[in-house]
Biopython code that builds the backbone (N, CA, C, O; Angstrom):
import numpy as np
from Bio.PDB.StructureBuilder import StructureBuilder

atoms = [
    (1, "UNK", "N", (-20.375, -36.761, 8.714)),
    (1, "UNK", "CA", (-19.192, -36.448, 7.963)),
    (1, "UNK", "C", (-18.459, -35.288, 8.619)),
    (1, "UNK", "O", (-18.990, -34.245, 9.000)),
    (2, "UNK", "N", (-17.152, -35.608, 8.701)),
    (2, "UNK", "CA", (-16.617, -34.344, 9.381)),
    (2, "UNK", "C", (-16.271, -33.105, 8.258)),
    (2, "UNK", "O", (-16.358, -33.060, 7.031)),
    (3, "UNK", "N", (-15.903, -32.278, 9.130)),
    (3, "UNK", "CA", (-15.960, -31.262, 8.412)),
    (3, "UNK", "C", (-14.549, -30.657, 7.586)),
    (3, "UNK", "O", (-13.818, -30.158, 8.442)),
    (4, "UNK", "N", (-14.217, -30.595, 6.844)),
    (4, "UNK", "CA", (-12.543, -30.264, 6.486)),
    (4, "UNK", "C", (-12.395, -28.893, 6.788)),
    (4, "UNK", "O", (-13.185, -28.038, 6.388)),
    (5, "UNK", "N", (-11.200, -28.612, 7.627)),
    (5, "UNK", "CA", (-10.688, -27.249, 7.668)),
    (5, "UNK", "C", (-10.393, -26.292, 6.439)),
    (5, "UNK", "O", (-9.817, -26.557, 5.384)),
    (6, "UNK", "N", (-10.816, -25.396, 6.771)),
    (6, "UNK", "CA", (-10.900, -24.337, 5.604)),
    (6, "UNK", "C", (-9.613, -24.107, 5.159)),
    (6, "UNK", "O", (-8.870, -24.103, 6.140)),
    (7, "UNK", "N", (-8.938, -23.893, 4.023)),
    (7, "UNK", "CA", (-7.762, -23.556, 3.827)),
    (7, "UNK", "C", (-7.556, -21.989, 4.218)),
    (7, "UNK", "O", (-8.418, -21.617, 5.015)),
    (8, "UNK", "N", (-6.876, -21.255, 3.950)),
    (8, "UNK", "CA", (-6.231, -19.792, 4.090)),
    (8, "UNK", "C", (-5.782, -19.840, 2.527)),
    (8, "UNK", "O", (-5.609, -20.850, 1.846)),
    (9, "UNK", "N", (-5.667, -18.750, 2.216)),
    (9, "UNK", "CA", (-5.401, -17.983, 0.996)),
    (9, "UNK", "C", (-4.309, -17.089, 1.183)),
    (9, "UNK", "O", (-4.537, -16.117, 1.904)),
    (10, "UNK", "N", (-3.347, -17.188, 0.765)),
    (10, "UNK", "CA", (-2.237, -16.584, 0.714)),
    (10, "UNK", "C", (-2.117, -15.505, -0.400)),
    (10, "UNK", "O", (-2.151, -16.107, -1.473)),
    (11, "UNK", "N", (-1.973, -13.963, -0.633)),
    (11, "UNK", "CA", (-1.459, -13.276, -1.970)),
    (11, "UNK", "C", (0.345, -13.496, -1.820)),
    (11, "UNK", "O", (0.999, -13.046, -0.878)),
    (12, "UNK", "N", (0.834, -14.170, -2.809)),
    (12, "UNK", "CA", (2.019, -13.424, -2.819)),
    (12, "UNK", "C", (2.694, -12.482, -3.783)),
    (12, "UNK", "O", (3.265, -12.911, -4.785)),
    (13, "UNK", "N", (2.626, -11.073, -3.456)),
    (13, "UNK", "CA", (3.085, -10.416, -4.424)),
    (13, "UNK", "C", (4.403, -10.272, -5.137)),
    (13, "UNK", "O", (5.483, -10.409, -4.561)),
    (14, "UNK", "N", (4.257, -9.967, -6.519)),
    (14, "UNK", "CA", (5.374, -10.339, -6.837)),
    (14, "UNK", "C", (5.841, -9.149, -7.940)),
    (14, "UNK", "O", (5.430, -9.289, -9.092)),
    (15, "UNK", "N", (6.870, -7.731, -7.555)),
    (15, "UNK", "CA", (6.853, -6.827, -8.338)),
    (15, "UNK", "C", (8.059, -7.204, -8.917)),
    (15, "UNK", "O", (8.859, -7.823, -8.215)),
    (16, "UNK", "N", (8.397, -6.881, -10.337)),
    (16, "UNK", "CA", (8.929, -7.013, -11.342)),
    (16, "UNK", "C", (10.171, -5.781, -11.285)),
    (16, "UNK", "O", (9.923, -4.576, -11.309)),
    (17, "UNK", "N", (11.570, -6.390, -11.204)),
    (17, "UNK", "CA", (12.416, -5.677, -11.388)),
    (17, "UNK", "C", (12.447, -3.994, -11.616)),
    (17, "UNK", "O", (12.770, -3.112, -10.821)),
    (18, "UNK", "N", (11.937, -3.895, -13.152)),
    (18, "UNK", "CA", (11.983, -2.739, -13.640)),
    (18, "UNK", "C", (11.029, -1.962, -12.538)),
    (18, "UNK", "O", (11.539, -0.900, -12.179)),
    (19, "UNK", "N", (10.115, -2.172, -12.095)),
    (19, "UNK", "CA", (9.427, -1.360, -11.219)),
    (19, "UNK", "C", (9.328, -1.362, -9.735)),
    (19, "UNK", "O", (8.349, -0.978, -9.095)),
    (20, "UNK", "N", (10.332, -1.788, -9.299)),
    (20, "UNK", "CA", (10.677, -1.758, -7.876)),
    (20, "UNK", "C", (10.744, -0.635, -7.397)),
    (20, "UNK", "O", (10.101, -0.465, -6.362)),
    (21, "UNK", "N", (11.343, 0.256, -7.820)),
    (21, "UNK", "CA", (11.283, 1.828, -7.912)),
    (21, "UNK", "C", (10.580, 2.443, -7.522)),
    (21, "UNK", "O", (10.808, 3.298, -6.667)),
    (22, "UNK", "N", (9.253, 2.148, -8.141)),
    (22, "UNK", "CA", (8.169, 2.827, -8.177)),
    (22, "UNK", "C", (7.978, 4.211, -8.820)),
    (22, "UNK", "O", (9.035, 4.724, -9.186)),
    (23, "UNK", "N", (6.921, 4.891, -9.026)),
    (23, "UNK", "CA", (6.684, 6.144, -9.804)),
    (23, "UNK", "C", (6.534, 6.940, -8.628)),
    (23, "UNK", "O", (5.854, 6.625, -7.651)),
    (24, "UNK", "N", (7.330, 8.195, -8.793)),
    (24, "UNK", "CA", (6.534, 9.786, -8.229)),
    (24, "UNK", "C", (5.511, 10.093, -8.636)),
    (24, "UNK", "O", (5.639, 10.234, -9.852)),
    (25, "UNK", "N", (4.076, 10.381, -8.197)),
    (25, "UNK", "CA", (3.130, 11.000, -8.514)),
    (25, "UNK", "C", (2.547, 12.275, -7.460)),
    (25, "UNK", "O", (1.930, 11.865, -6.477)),
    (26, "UNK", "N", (2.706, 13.841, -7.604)),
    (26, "UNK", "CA", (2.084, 14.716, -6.790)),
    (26, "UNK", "C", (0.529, 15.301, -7.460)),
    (26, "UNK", "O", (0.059, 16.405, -7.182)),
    (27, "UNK", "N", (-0.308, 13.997, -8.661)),
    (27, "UNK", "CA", (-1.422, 14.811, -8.670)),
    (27, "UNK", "C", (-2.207, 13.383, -9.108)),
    (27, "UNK", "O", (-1.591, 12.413, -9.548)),
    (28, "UNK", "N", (-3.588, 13.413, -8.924)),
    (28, "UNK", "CA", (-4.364, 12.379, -8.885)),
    (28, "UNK", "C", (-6.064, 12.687, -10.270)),
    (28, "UNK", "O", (-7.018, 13.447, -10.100)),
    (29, "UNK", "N", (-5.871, 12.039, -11.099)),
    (29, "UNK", "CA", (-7.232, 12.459, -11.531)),
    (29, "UNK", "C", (-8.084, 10.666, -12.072)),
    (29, "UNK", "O", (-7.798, 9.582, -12.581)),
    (30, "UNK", "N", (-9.047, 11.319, -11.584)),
    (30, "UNK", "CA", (-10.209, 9.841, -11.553)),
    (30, "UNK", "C", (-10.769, 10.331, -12.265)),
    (30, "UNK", "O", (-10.746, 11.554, -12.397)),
    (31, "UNK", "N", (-11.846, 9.115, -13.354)),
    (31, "UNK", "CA", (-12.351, 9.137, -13.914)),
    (31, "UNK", "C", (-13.362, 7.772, -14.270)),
    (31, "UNK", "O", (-12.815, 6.689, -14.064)),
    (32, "UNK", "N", (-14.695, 7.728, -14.751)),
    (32, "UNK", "CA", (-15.065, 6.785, -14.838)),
    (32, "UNK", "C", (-15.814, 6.314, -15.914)),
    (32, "UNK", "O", (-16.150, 7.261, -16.625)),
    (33, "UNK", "N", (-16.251, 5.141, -16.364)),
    (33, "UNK", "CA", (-17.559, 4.576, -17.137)),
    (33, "UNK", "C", (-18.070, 3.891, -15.997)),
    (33, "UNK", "O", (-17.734, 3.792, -14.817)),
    (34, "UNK", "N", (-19.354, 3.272, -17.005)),
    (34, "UNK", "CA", (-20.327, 2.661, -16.385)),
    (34, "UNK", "C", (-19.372, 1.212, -15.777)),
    (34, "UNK", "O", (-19.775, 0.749, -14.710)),
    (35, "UNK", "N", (-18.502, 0.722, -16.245)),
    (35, "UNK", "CA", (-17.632, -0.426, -15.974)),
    (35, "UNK", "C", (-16.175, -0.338, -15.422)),
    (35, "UNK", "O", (-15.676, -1.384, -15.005)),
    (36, "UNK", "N", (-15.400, 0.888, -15.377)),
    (36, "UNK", "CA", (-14.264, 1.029, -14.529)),
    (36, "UNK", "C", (-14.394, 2.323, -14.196)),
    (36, "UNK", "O", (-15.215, 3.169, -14.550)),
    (37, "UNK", "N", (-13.260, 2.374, -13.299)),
    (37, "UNK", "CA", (-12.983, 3.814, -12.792)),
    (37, "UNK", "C", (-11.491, 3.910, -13.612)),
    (37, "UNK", "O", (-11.021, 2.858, -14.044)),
    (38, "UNK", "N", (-10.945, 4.854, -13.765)),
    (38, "UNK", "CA", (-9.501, 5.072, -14.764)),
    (38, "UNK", "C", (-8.423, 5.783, -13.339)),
    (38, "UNK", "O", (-9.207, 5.283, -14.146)),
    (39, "UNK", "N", (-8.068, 6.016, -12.874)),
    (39, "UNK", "CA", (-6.951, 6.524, -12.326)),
    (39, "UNK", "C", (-5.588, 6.425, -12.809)),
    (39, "UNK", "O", (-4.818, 5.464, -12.783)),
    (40, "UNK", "N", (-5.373, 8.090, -13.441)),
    (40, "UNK", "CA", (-4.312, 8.741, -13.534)),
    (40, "UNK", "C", (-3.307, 9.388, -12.715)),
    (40, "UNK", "O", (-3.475, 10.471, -12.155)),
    (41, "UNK", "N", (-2.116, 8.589, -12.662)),
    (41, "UNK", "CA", (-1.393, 9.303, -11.661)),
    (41, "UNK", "C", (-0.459, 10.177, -12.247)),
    (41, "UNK", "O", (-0.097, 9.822, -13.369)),
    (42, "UNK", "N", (0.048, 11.237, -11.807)),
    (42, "UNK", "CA", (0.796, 12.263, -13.198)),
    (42, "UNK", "C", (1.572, 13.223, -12.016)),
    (42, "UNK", "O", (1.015, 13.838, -11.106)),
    (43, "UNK", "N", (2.757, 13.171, -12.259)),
    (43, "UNK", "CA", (3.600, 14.882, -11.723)),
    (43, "UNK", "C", (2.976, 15.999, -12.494)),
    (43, "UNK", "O", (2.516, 15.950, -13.635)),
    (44, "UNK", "N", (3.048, 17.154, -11.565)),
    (44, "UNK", "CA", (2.297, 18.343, -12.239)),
    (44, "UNK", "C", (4.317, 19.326, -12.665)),
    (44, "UNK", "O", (5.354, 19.421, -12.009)),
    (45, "UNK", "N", (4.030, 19.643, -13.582)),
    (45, "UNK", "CA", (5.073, 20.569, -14.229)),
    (45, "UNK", "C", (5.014, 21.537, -13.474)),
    (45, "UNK", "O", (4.321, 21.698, -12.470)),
    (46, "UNK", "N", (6.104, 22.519, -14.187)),
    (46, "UNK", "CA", (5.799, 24.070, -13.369)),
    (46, "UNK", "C", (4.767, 24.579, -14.339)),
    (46, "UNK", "O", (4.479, 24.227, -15.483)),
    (47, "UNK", "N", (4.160, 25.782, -13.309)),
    (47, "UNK", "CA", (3.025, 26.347, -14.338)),
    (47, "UNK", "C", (3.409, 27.298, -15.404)),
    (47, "UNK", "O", (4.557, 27.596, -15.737)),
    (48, "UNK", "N", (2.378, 27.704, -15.859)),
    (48, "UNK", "CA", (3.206, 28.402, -17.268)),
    (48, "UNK", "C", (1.569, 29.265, -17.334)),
    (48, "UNK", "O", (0.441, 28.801, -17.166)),
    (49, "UNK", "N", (2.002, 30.618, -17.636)),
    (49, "UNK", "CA", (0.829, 31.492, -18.008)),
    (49, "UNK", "C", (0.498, 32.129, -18.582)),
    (49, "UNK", "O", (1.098, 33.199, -18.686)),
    (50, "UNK", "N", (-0.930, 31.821, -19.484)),
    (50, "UNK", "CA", (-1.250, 31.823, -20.963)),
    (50, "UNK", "C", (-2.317, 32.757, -20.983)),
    (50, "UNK", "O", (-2.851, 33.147, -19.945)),
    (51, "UNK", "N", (-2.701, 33.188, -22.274)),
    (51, "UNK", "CA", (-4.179, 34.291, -22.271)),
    (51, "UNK", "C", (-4.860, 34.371, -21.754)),
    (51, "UNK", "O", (-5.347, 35.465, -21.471)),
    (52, "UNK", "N", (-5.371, 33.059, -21.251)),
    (52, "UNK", "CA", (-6.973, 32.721, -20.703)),
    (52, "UNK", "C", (-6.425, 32.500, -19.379)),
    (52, "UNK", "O", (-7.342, 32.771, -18.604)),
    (53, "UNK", "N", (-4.912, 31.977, -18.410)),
    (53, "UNK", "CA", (-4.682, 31.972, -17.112)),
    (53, "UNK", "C", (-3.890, 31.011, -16.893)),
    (53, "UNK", "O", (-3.400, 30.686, -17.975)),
    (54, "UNK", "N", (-3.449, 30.293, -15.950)),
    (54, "UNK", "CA", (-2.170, 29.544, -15.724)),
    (54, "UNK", "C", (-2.727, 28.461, -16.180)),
    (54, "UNK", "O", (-3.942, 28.423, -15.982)),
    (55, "UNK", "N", (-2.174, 27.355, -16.846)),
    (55, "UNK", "CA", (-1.567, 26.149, -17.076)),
    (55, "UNK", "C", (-0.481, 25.231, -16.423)),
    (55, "UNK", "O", (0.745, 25.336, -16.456)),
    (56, "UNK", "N", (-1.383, 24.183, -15.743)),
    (56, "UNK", "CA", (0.149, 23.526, -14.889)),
    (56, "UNK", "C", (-0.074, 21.816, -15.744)),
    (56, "UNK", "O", (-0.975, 21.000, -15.549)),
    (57, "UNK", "N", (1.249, 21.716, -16.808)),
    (57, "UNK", "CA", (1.261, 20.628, -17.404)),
    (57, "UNK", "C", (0.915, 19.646, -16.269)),
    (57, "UNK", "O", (0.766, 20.160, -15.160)),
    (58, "UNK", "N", (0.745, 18.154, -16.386)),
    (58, "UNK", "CA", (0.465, 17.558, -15.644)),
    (58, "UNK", "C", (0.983, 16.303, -16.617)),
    (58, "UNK", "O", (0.421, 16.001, -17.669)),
    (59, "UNK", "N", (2.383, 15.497, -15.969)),
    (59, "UNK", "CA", (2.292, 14.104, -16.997)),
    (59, "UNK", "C", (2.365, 12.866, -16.533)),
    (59, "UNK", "O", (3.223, 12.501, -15.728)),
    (60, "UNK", "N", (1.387, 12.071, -17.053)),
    (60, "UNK", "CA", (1.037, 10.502, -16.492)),
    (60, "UNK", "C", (2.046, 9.554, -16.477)),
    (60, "UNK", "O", (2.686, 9.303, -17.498)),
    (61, "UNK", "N", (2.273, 8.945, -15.308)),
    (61, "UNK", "CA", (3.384, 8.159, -15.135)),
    (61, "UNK", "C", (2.565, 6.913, -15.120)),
    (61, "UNK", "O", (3.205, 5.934, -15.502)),
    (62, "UNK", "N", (1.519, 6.714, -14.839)),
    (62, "UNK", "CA", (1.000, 5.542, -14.507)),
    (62, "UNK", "C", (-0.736, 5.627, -14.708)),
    (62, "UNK", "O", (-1.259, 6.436, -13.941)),
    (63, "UNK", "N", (-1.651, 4.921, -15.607)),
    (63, "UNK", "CA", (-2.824, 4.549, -15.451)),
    (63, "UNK", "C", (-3.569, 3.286, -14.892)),
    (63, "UNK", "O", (-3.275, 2.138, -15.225)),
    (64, "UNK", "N", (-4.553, 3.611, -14.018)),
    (64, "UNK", "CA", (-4.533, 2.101, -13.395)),
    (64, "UNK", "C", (-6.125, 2.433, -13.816)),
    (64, "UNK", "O", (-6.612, 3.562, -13.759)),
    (65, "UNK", "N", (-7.036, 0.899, -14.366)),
    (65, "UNK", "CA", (-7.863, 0.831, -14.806)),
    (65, "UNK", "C", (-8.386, -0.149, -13.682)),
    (65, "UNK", "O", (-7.692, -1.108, -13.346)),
    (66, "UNK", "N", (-9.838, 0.144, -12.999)),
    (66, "UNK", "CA", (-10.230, -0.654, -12.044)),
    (66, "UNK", "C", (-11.408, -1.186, -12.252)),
    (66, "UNK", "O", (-12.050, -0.290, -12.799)),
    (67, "UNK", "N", (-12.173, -2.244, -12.125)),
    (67, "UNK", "CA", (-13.377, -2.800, -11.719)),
    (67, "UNK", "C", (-14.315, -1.701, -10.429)),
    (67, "UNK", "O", (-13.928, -1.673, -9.260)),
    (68, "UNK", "N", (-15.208, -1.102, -10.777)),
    (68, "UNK", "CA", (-15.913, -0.705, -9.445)),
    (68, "UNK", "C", (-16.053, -1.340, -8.384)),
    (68, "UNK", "O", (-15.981, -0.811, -7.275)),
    (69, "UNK", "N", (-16.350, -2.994, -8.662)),
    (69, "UNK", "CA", (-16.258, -3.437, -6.923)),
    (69, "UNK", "C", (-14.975, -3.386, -6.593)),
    (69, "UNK", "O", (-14.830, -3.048, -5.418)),
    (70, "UNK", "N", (-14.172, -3.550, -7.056)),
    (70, "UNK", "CA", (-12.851, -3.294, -6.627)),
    (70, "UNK", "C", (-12.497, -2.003, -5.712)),
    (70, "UNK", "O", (-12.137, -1.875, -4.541)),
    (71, "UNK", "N", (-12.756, -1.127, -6.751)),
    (71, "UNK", "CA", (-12.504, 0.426, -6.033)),
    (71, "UNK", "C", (-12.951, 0.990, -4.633)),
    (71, "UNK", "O", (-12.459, 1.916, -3.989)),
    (72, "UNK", "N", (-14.109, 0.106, -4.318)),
    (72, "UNK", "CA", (-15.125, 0.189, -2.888)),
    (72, "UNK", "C", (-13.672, -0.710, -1.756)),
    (72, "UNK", "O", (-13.540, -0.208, -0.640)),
    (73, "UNK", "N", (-13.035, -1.524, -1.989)),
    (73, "UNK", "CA", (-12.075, -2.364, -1.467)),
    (73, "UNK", "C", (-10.840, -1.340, -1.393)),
    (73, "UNK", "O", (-10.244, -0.829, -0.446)),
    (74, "UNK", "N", (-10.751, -1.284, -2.327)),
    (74, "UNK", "CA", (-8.889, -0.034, -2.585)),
    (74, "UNK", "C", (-9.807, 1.430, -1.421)),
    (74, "UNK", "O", (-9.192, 1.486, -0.356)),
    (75, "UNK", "N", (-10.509, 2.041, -1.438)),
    (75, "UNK", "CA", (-11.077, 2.913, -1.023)),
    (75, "UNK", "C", (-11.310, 2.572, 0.811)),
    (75, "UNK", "O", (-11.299, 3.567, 1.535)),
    (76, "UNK", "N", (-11.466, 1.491, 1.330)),
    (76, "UNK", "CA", (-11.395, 0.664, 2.627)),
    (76, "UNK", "C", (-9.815, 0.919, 2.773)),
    (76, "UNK", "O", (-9.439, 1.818, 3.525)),
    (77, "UNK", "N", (-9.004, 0.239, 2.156)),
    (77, "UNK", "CA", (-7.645, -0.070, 1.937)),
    (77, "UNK", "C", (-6.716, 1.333, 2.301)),
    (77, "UNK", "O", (-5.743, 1.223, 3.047)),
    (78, "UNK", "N", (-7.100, 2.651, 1.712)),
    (78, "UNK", "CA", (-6.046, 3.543, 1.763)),
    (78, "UNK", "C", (-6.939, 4.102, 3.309)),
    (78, "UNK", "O", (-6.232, 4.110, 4.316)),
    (79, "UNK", "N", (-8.520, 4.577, 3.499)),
    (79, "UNK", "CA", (-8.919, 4.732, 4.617)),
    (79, "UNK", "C", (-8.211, 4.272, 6.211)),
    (79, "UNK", "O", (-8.043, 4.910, 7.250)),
    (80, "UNK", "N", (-7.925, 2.920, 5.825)),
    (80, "UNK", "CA", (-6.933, 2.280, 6.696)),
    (80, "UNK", "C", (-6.148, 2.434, 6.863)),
    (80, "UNK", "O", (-5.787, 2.847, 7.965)),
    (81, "UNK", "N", (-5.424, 2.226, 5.971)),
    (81, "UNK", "CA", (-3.747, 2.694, 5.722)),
    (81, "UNK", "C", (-3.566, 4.582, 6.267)),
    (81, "UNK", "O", (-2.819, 4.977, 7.163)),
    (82, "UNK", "N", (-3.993, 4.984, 5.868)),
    (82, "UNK", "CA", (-4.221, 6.861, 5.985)),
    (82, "UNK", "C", (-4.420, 6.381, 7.988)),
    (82, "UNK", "O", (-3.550, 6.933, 8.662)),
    (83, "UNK", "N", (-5.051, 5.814, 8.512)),
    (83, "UNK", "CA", (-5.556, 5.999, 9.863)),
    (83, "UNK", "C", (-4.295, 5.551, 10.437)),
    (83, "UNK", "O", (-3.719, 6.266, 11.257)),
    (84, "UNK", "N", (-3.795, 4.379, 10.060)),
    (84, "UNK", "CA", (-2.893, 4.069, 11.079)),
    (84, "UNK", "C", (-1.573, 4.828, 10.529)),
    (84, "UNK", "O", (-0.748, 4.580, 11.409)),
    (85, "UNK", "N", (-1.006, 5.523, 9.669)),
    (85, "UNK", "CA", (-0.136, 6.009, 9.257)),
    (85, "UNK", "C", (-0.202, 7.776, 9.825)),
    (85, "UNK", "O", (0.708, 8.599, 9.724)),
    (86, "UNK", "N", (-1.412, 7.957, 10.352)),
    (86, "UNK", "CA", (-1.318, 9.335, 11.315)),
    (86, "UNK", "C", (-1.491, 8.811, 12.922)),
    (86, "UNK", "O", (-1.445, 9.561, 13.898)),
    (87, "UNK", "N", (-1.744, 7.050, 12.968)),
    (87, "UNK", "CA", (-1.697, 7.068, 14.352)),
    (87, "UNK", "C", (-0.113, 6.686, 14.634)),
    (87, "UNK", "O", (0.223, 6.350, 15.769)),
    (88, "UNK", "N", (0.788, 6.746, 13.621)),
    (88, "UNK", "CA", (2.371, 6.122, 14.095)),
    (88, "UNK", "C", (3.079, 7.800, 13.528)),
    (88, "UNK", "O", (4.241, 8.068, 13.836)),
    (89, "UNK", "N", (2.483, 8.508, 12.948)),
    (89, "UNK", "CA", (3.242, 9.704, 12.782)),
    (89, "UNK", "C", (2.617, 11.107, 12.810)),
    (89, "UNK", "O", (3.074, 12.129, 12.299)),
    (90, "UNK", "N", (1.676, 10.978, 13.387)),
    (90, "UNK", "CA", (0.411, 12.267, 13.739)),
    (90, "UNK", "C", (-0.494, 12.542, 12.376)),
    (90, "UNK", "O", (-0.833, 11.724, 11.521)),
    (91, "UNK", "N", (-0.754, 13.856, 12.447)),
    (91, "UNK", "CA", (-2.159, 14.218, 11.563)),
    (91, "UNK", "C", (-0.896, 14.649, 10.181)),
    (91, "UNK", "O", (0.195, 15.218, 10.221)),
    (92, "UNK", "N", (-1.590, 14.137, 9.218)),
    (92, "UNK", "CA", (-1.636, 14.883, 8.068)),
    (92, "UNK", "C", (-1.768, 16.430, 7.517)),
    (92, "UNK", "O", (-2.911, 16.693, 7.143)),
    (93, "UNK", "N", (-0.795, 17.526, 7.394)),
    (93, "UNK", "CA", (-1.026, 18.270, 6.843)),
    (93, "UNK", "C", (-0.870, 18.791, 5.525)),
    (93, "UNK", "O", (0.180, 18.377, 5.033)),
    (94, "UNK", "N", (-1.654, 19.705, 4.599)),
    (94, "UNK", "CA", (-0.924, 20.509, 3.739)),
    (94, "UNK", "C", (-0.138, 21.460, 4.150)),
    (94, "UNK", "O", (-0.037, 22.023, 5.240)),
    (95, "UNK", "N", (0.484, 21.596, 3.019)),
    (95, "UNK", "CA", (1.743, 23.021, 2.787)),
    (95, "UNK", "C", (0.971, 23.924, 2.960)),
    (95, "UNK", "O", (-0.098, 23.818, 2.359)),
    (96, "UNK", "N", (1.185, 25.186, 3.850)),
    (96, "UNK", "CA", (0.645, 26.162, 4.078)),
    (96, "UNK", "C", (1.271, 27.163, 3.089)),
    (96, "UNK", "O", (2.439, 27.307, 3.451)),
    (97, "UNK", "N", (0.962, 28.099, 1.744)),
    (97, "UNK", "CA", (1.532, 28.673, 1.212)),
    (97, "UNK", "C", (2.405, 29.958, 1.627)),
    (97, "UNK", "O", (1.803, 30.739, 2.364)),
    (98, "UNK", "N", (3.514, 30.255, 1.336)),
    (98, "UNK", "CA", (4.146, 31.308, 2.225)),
    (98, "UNK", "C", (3.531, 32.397, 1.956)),
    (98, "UNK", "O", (2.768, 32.645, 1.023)),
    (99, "UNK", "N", (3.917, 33.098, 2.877)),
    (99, "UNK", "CA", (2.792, 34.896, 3.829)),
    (99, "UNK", "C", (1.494, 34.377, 3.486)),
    (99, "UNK", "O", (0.690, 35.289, 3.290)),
    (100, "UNK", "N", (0.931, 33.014, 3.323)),
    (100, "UNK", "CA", (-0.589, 33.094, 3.034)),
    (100, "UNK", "C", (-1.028, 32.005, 4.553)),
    (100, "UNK", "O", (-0.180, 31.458, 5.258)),
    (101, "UNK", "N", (-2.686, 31.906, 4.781)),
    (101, "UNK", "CA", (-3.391, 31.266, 4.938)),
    (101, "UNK", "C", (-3.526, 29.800, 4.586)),
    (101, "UNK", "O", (-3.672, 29.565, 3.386)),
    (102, "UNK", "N", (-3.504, 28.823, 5.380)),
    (102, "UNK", "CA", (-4.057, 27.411, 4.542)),
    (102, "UNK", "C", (-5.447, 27.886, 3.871)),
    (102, "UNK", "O", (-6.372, 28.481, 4.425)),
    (103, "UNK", "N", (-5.333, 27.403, 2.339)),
    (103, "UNK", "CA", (-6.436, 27.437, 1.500)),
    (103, "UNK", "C", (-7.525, 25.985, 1.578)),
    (103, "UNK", "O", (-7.198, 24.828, 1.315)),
    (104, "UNK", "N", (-8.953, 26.507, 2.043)),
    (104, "UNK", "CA", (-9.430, 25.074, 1.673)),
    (104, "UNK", "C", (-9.808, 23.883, 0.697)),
    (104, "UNK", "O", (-10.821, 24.010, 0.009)),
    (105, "UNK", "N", (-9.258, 23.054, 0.630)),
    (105, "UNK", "CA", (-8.914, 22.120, -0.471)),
    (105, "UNK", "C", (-10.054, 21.948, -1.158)),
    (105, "UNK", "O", (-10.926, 21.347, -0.531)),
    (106, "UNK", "N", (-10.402, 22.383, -2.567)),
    (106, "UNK", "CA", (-11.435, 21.714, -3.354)),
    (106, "UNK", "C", (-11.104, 20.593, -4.358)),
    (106, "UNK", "O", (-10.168, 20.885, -5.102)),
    (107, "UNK", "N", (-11.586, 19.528, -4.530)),
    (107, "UNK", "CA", (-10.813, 18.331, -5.043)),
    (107, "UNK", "C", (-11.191, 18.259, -6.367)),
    (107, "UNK", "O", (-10.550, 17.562, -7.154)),
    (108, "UNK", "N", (-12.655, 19.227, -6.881)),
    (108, "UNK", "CA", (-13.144, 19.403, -8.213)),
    (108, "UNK", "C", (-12.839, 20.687, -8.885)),
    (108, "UNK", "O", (-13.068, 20.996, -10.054)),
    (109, "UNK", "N", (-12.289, 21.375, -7.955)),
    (109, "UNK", "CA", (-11.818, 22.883, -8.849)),
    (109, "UNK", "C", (-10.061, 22.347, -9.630)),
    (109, "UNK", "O", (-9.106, 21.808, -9.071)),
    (110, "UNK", "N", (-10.230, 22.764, -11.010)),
    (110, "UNK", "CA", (-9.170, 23.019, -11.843)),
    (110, "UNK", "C", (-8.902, 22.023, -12.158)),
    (110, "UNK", "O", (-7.726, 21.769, -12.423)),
    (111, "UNK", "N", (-10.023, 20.939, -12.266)),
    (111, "UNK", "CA", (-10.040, 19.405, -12.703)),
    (111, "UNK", "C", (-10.235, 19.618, -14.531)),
    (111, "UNK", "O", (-10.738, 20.566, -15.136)),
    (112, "UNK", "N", (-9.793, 18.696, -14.918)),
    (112, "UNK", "CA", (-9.636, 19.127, -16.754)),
    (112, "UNK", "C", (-11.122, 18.407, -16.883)),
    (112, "UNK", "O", (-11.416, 17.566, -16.034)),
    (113, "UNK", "N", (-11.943, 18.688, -17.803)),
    (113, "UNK", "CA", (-12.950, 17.448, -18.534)),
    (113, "UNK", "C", (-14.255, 18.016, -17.900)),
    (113, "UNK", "O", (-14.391, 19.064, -17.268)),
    (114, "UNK", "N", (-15.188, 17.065, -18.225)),
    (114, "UNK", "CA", (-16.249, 16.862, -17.516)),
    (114, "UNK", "C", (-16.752, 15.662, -17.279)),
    (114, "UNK", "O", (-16.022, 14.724, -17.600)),
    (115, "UNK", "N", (-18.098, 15.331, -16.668)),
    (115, "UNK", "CA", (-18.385, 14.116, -16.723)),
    (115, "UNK", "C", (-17.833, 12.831, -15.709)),
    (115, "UNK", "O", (-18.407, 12.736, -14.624)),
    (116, "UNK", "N", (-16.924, 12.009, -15.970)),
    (116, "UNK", "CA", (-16.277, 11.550, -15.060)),
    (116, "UNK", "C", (-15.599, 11.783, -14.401)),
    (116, "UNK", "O", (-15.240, 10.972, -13.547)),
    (117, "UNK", "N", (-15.080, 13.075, -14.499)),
    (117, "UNK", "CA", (-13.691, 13.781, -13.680)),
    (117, "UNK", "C", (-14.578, 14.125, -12.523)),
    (117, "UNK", "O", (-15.768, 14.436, -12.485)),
    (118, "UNK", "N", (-13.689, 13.985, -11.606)),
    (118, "UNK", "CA", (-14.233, 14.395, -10.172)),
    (118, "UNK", "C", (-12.696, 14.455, -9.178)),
    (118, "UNK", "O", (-12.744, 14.749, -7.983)),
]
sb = StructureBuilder()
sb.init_structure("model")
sb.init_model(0)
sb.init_chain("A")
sb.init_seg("    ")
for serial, (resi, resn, name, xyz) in enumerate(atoms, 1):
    if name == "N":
        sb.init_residue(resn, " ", resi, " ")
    sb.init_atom(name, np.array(xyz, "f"), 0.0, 1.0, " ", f" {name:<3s}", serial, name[0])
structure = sb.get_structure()
């Protein structure tokens, strides 16, 4: 019996008017259960400073709720994307703060919660 050629799989995506746009997001917070990961994407406000120390509102434009095997795939996906997007426009930097030092980035300091936040 011969063998039938495999088909190909095509995605075609298909974004919806209202969100062609897309959202601004300059802050990222993950979170998880035993069954998704939550990703919050949110602009951070200006800060504001209170008894206990600064406060920088932070508001969600977008929650994306994921499958864990999924996230191992999206996590391949931006790795990639991030590599060839500094091999067509060089390295990635942060903002160096003015008269200061680049500070080294901690990705768990001044995270809200506990537990799943990371």
């Amino acid at each position: 019996m011969a063998e039938e050629p495999q088909q190909q799989t095509e995605f075609e995506i298909q974004v919806p008017p209202e969100n062609e746009a897309g959202e601004y997001a300059n802050f990222l917070m993950v979170w998880h259960t035993p069954h998704e990961f939550t990703l919050d994407f949110a602009v951070m406000q200006p800060s504001q400073a209170g008894d206990t120390g600064t406060k920088v509102p932070c508001r969600v434009v977008s929650r994306v709720r994921i499958p864990p095997a999924v996230m191992l795939d999206i996590l391949n996906a931006m790795g990639e994307n991030v590599g060839r997007y500094q091999q067509s426009f060089g390295e990635i930097h942060r903002p160096i703060p003015q008269g200061g030092e680049p500070q080294p980035y901690d990705p768990t300091q001044s995270r809200p919660g506990e537990g799943g936040y990371h």
